[in-house]
ZADRENVO-665180 format. One record per residue: x, y, z negated of N, C-alpha, C, O in turn; residue in three letters. Coordinates in pm, whole numbers, plus 32768, in hexadecimal, padded with zeros to 4 digits. Layout:
XYZXYZXYZXYZALA ...
END
This chain:
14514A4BB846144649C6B80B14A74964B84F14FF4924B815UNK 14854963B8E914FA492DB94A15824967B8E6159B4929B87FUNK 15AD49A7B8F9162D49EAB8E9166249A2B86116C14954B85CUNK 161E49C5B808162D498AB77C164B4903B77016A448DAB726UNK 15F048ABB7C7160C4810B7CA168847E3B7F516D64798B7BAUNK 1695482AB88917364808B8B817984837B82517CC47E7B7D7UNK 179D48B7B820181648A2B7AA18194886B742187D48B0B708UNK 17C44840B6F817AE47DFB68917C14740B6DD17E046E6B68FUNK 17B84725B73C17D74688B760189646C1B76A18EF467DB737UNK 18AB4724B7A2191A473FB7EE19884727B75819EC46E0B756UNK 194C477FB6DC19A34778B683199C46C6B63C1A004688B617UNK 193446A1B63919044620B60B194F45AAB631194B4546B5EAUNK 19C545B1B6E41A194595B7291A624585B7061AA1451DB6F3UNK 1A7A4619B6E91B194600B6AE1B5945DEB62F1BCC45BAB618UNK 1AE545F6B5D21B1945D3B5761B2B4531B5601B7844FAB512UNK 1AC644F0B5C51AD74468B5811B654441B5F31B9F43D5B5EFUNK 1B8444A1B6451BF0445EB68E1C664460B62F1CB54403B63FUNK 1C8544BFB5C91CE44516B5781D014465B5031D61441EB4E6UNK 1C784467B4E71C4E440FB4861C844373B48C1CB7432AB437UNK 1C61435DB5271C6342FEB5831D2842D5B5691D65426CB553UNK 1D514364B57A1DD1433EB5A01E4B4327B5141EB042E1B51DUNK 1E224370B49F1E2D4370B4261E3642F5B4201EA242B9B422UNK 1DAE42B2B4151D9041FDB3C11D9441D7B4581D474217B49FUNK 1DF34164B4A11DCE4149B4F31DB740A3B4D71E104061B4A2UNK 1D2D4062B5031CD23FDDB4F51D853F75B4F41DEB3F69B537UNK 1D303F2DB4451DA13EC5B4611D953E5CB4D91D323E5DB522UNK 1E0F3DF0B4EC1DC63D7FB5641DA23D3FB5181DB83D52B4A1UNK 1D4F3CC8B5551D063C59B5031D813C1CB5041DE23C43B544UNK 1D793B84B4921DC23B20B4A51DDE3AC8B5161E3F3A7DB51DUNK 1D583ADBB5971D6D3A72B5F11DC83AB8B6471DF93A78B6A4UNK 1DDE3B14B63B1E113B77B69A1EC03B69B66E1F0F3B2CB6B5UNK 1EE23BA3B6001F593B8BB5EE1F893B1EB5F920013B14B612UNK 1F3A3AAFB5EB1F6E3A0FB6081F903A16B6B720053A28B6D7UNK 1F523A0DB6F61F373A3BB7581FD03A72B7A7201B3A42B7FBUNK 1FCD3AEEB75A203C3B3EB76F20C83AF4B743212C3B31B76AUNK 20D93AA3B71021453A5FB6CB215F3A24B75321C13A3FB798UNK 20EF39C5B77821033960B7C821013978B86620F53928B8C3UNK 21133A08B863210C3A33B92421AB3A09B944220E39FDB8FDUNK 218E39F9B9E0220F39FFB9F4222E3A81BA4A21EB3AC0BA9CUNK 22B53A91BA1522B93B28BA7022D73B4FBAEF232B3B0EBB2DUNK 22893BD3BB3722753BA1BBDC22EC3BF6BBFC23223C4DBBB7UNK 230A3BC8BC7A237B3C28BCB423593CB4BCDF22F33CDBBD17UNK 23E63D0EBCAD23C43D80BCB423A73DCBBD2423C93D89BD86UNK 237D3E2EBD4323793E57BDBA23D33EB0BE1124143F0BBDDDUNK 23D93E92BEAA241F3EA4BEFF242A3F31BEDA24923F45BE9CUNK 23EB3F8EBEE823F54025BF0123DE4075BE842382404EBE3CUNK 240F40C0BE6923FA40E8BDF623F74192BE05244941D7BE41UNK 239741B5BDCA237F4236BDEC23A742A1BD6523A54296BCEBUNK 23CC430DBDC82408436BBD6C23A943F6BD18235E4454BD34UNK 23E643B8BCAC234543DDBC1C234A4494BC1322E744DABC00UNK 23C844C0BC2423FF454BBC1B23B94595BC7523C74566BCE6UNK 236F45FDBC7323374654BCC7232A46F5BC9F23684724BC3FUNK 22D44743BCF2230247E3BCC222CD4803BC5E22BC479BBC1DUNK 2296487DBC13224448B1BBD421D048AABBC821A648D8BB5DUNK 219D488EBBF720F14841BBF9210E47A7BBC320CD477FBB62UNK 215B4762BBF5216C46E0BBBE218746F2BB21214C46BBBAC3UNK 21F14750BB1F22384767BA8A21DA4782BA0C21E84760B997UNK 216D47D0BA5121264822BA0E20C147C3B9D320A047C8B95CUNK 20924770BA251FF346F4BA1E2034466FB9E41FEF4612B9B9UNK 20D04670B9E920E045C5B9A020B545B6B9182083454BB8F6UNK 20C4461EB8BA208145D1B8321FF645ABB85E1FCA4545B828UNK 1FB745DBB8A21F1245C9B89A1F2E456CB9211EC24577B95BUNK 1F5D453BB9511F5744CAB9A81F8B4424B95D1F5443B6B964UNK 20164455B91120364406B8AF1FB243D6B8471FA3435DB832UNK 1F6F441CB81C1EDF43EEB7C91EA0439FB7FB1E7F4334B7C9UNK 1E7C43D5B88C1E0F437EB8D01E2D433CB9091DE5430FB962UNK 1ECB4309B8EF1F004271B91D1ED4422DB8A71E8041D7B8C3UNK 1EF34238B81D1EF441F2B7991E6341BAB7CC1E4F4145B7ECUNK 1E124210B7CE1D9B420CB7861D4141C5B82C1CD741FCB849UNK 1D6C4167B8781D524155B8C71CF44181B9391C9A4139B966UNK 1D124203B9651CB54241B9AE1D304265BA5F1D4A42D2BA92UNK 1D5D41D7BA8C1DBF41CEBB2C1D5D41B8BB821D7241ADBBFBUNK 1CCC41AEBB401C8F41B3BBD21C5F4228BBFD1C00422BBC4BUNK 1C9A429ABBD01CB24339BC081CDE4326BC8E1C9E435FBCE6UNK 1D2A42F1BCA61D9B42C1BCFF1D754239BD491DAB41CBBD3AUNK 1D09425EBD9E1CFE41D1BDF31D72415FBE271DEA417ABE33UNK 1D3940E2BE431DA64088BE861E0140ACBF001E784093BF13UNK 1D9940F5BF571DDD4102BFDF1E4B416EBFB01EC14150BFC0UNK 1E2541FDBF711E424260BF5F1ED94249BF2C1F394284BF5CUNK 1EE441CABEA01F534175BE641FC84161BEDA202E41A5BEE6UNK 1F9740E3BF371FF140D0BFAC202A4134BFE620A44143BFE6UNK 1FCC418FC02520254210C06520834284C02820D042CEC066UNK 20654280BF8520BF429ABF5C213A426EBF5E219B42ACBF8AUNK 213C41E6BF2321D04177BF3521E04186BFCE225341B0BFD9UNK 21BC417FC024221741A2C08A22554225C0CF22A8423DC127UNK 2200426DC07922494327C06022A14327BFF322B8439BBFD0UNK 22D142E0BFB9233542BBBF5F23104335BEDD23524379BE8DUNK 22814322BF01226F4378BE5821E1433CBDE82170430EBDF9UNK 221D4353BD9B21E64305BCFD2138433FBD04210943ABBD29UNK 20F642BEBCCD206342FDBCAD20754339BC4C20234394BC3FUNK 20CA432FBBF020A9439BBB7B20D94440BB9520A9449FBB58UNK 212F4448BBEB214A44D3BC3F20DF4518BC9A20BF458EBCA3UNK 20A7448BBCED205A44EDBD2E1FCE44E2BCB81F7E4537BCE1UNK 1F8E449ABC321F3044B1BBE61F4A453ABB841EF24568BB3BUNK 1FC2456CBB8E1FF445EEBB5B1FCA4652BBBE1F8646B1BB98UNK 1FE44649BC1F1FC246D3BC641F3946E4BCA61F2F4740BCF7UNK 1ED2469ABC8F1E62466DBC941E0746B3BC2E1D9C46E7BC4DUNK 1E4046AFBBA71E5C46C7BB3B1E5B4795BB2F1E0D47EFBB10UNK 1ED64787BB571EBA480DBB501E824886BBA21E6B48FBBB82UNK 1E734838BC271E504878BC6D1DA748A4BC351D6D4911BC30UNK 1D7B4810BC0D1CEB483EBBE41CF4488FBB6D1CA648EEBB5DUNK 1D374879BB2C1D3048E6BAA31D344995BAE91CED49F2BAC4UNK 1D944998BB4A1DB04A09BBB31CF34A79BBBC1CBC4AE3BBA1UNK 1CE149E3BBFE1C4B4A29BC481BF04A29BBD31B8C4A72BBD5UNK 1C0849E3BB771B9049E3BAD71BB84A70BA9E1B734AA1BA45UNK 1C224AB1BACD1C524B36BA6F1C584BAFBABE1C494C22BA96UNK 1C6E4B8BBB271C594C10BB871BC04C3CBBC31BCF4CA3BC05UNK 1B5E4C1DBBC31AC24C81BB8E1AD34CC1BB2A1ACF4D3BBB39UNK 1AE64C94BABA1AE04CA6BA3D1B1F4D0EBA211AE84D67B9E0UNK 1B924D19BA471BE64D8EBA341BE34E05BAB61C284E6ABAA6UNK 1BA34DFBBB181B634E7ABB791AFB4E85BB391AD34EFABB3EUNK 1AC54E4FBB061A114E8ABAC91A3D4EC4BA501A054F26BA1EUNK 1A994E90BA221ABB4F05B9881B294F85B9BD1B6B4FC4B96AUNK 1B314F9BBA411B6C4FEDBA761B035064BA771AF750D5BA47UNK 1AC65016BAC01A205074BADB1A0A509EBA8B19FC5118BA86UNK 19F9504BBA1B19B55097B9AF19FA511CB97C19C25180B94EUNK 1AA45101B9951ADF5181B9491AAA51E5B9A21A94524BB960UNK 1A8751F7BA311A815238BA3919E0527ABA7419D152DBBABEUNK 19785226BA3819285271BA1318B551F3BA6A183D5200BA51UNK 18D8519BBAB5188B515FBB33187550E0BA9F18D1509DBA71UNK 17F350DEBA7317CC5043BA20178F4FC8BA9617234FDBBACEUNK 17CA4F72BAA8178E4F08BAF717264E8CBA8E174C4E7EBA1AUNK 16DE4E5CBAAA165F4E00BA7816E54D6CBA4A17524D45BA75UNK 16944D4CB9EE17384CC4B9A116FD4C7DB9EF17654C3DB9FDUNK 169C4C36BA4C16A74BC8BA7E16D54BE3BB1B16A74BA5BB7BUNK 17474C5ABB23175B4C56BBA617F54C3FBB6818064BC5BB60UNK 18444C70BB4918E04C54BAF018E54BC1BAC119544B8EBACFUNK 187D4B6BBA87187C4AE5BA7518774A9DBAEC18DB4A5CBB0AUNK 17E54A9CBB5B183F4A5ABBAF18754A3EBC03188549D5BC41UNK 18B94AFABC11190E4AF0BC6A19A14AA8BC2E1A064A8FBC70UNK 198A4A93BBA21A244A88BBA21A2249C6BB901A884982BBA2UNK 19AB4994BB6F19AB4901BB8A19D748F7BC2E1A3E48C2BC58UNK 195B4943BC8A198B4926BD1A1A3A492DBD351A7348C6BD59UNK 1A7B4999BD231AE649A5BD261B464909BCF11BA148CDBD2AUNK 1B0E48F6BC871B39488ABC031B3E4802BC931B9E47C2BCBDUNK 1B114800BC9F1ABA478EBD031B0B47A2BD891B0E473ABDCBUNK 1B4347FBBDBA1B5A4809BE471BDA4805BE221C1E47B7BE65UNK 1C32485FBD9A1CC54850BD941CE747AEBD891D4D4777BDB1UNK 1C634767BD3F1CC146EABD1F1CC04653BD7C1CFA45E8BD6CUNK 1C52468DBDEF1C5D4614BE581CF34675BEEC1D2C463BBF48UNK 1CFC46EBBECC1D66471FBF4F1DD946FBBF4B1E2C4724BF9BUNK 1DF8469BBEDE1E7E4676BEF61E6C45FCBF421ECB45DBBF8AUNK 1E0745B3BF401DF8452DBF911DFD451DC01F1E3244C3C061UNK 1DAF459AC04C1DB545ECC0D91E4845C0C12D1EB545D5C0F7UNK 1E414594C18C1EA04565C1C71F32450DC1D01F914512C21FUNK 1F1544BEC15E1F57445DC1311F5E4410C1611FC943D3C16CUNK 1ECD43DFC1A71ED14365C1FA1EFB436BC2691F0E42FDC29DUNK 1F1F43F1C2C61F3A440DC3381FDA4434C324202E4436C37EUNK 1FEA4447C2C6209A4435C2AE20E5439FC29921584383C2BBUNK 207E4345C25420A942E4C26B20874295C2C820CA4230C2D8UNK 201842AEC31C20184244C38020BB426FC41720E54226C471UNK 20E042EEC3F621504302C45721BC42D0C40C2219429AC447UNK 21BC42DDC377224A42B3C36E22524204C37E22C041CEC38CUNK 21D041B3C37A21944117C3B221E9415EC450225F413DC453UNK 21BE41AFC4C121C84196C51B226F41A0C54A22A6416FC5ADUNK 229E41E0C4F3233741D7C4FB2377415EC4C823DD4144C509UNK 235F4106C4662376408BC41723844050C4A823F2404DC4DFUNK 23184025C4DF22F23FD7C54623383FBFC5CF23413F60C61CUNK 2370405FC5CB23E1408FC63E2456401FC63C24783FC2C685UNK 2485405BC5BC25024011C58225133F84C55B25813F53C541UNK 249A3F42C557247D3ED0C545248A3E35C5D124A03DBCC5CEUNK 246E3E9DC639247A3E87C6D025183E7BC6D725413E1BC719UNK 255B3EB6C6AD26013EBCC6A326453E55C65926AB3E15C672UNK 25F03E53C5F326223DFCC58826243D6FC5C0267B3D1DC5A0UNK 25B13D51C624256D3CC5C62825E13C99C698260E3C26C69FUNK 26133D18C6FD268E3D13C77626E63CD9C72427003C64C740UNK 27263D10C6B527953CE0C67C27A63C5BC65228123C20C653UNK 271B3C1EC62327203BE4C5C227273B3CC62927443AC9C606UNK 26FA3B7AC6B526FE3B29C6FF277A3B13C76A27823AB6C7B9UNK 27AB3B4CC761286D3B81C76928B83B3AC71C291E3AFFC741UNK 28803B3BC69628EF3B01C62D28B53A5EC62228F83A14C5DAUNK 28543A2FC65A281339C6C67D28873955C6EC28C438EBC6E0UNK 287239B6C74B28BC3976C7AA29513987C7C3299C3975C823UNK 296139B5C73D2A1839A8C74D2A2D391DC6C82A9D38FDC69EUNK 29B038DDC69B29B63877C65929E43881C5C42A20382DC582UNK 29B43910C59C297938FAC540293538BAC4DA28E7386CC510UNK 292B38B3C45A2887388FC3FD280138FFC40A27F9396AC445UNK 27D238D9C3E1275A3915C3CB275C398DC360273039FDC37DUNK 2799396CC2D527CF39C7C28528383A3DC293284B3AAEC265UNK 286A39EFC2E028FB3A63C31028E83AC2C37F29113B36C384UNK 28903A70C3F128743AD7C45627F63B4CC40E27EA3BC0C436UNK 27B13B18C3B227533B8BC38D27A33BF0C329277F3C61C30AUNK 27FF3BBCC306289F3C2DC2AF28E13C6DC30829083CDFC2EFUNK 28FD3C2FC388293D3C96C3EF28EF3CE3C41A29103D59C412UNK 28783CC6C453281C3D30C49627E53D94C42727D53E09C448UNK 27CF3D77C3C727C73DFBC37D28203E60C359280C3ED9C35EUNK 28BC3E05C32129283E58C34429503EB2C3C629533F20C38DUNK 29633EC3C417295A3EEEC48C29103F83C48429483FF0C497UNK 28793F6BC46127FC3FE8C4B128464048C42728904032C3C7UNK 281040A1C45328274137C3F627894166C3FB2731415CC451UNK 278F41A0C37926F14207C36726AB41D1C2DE26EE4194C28AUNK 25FF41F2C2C825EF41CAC261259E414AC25A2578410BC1F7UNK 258B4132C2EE255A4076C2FD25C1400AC2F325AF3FA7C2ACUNK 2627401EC33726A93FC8C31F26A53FE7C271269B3F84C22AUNK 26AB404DC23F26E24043C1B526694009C148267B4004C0CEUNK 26053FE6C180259A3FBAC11A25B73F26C13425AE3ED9C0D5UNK 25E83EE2C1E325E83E44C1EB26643E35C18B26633DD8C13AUNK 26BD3E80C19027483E4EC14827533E2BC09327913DDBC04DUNK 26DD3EB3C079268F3EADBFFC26643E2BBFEA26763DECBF82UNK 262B3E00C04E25973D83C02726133D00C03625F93C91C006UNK 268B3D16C07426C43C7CC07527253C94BFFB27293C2DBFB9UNK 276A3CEBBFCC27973CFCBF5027333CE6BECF27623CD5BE5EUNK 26B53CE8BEE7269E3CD6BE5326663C40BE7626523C03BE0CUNK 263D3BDBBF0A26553B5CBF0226E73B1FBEEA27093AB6BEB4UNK 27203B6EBF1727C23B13BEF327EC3B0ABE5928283AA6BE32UNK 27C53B90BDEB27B93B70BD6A27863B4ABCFD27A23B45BC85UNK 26DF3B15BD9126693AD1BD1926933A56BD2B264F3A00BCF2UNK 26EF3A32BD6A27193994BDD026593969BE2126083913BE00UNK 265739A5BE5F25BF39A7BE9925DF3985BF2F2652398BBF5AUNK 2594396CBF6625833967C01125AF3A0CC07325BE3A75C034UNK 25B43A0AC0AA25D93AB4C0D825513AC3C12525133B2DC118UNK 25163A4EC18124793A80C1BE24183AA7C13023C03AFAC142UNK 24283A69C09A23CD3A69C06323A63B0AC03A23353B35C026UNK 244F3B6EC03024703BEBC00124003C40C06623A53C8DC045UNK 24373C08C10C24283C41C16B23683C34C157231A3C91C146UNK 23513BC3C15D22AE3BCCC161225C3C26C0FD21EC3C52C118UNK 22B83C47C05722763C9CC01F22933D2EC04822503D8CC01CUNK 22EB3D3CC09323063DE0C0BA22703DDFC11622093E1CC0FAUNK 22883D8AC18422033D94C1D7218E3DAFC1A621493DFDC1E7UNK 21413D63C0FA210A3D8EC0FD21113E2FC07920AC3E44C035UNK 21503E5EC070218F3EB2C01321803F37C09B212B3F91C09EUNK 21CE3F25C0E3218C3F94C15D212D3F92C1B221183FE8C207UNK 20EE3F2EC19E20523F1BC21B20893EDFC29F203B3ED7C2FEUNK 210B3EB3C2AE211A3E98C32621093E19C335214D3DC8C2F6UNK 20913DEDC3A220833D53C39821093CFEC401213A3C8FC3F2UNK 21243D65C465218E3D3AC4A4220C3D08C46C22593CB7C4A1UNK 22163D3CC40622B23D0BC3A022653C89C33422923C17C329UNK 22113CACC30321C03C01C2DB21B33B97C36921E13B25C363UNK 21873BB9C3BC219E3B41C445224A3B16C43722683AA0C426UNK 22AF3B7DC43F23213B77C451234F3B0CC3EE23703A9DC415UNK 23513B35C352235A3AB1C2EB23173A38C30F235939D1C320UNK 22743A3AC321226F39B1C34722B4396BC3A122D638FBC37BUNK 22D73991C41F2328395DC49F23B4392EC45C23F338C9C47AUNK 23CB3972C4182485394EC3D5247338ECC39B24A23885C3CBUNK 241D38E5C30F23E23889C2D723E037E4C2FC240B3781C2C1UNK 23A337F4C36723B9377DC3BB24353754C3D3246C36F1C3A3UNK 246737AEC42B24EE3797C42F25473764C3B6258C36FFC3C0UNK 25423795C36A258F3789C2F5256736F0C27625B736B9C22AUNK 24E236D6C28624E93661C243249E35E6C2A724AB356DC296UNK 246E360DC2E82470359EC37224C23561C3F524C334FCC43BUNK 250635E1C3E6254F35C5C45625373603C4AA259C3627C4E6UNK 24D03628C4D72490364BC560250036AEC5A6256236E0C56DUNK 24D136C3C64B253936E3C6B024F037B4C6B4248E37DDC6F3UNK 253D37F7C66824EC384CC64F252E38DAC69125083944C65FUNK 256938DCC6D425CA392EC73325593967C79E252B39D9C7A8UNK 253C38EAC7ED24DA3939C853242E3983C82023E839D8C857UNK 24193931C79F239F3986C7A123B73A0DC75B23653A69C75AUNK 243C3A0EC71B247A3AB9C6FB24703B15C765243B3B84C760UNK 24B53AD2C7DE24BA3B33C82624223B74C87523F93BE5C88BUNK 23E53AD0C89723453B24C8A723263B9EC85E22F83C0CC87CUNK 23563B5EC7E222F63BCEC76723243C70C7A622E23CCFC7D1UNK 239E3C59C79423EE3CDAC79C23A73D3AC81F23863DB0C822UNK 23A33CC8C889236E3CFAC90522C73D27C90E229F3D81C959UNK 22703CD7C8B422203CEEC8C321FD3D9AC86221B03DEFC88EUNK 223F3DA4C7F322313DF5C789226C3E83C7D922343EEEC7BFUNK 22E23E7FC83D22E13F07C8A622B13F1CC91A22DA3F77C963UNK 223E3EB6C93E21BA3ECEC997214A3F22C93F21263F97C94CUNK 21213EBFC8E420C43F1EC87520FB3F91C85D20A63FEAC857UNK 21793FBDC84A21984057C8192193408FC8AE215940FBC8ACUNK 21AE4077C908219640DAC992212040ECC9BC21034157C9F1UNK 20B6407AC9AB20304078C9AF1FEE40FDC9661F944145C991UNK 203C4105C8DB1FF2415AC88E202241F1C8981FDD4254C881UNK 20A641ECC8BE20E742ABC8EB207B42C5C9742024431CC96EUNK 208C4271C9EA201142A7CA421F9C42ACCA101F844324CA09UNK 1F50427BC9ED1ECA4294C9831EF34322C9481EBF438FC95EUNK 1F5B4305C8F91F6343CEC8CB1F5F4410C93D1EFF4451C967UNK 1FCF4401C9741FE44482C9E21F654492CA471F5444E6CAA0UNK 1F17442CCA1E1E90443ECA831E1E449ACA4E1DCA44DECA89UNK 1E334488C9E51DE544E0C9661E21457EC96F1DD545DFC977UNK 1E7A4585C96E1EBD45F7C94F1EAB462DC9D51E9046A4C9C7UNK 1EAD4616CA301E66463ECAD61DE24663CAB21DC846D7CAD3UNK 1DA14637CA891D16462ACAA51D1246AFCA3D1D0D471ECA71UNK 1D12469FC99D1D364724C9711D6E476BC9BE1D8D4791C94DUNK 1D9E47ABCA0C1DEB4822CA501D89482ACABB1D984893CAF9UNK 1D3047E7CAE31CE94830CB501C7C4899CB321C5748E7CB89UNK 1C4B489ACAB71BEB48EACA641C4A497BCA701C1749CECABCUNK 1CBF49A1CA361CEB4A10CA551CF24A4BCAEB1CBF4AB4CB12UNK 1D4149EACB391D244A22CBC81C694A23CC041C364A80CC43UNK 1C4349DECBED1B784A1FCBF01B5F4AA8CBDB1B284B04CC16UNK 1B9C4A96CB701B774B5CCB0A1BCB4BB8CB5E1B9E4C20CB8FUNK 1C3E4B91CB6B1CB74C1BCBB21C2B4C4ACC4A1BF34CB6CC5DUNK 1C1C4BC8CC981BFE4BA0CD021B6B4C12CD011B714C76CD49UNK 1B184C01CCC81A8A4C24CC921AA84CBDCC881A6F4D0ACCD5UNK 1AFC4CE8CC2E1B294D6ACBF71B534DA5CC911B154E0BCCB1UNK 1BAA4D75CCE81BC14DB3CD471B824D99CDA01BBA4DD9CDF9UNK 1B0B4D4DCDE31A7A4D6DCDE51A324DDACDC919F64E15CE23UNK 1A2D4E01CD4E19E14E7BCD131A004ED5CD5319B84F0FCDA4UNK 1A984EF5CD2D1AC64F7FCD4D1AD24F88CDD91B044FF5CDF7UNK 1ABC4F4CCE2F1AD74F5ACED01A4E4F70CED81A3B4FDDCF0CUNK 19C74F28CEB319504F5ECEE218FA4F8BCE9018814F86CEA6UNK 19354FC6CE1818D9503ACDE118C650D4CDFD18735120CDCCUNK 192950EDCE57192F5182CE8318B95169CEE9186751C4CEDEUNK 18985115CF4118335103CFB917CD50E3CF7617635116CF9AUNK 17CA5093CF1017225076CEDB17145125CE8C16AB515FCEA7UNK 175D515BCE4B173051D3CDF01701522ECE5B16955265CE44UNK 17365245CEBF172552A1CF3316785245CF5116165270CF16UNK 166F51F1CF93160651B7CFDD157F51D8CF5015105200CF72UNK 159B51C4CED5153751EACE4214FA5258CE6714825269CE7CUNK 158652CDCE7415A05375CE6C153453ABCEE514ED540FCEDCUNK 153E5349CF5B14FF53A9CFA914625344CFF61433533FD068UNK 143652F4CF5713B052DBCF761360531ACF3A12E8530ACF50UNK 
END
């Protein structure tokens, strides 16, 4: 009865998704008015690359649908960010998400009709749900460590950012503007943080925009609050006046205390992990030095 219900809701799904995507809901009138009258926001700093392997290739029509048909909260907020700063598209990684679960929805299914050819019948509510479980596990494993890829490639941003703030306070005190020294110091660094600031002041120099305003949306576009502090501080500088050289260089100074703070914190960790192996070696050669004397002392009670 279980069994039956799931795949009558399961087909019941899809068809209205099919359906869904066919007729898709007109907007109301307040909405298109609405839409007339937005103004349009600036684009974004980073732009991630939509192209991916065979699993991506395979899941974009059915990711493409369940964009139409508004179903992006597959794809949490946080999950969103760390993509854009892995420079890859939610609709790439909602493709391989995609197929991966289709993966695990089809592989029970097809060992149990293996079985069957050859003679082993398994019970249908073990092939059903094993292949939802599967369904279920292929399509959250792509999320699996995303956040720990992007919080390092945050911790490399941050590196380079410490460099940036040297320069920027270099090109400060050779009397500079404010605009120009943040054009030299990005010119200068090499890699893919220099090439995202150079990004973010090129598309202020052709929105005719502020260059902190570019800079403050990268900050928050990669999570880094340190590069949002950085815009505000310029900011000042730039339409107040303010004397903004020395609190750069704090910044700078303070931002490669926090990163040394935090490599010892690792490397303290990573000690502490390694003493568990030497315990065991330690223990093990323990054993073997006094198990010949305890087996003997057993042997001859």
């Amino acid at each position: 009865m279980i069994t039956a219900l799931l795949l009558g809701a399961g087909t019941g799904l899809g068809l209205w998704l099919v359906v869904r995507g066919l007729f898709p809901p007109r907007p109301s009138l307040a909405d298109a008015l609405a839409q007339l009258k937005r103004v349009p926001q600036a684009s974004p700093v980073l732009a991630p690359v939509a192209d991916g392997g065979i699993a991506a290739r395979v899941g974009a029509p059915v990711a493409g649908l369940l964009g139409r048909v508004g179903a992006g909260w597959l794809v949490p907020g946080r999950i969103r960010q760390d993509l854009a700063v892995l420079e890859r598209s939610t609709e790439r990684h909602l493709a391989e998400k995609i197929t991966l679960s289709l993966v695990g929805l089809l592989v029970v299914p097809a060992m149990a009709a293996l079985l069957a050819l050859g003679g082993a019948r398994l019970p249908l509510a073990v092939p059903v749900w094993g292949a939802l479980v599967l369904a279920v596990v292929g399509f959250v494993i792509p999320d699996l460590g995303i956040h720990t890829d992007a919080t390092r490639r945050r911790r490399d941003f941050r590196h380079a950012l410490s460099s940036f703030l040297d320069l920027v306070v270099v090109a400060l005190a050779g009397g500079g503007g404010v605009e120009s020294a943040l054009g030299d110091a990005a010119s200068i660094g090499a890699g893919w943080p220099f090439a995202y600031l150079r990004r973010a002041l090129d598309q202020a120099r052709l929105a005719r925009e502020a260059p902190w305003a570019a800079l403050g949306r990268l900050g928050v576009e990669l999570g880094v609050g340190e590069l949002s502090e950085l815009a505000a501080s310029v900011a000042l500088a730039g339409t107040e006046g303010a004397r903004v050289r020395a609190s750069l260089a704090a910044k700078a100074t303070s931002l490669r205390t926090h990163q040394l703070a935090e490599a010892e914190t690792a490397d303290q960790a990573a000690s502490e992990r390694m003493s568990l192996p030497i315990v065991l070696l330690f223990a093990g050669f323990l054993f073997f030095i006094g198990f010949p004397a305890v087996e003997r002392v057993l042997h001859s009670v």
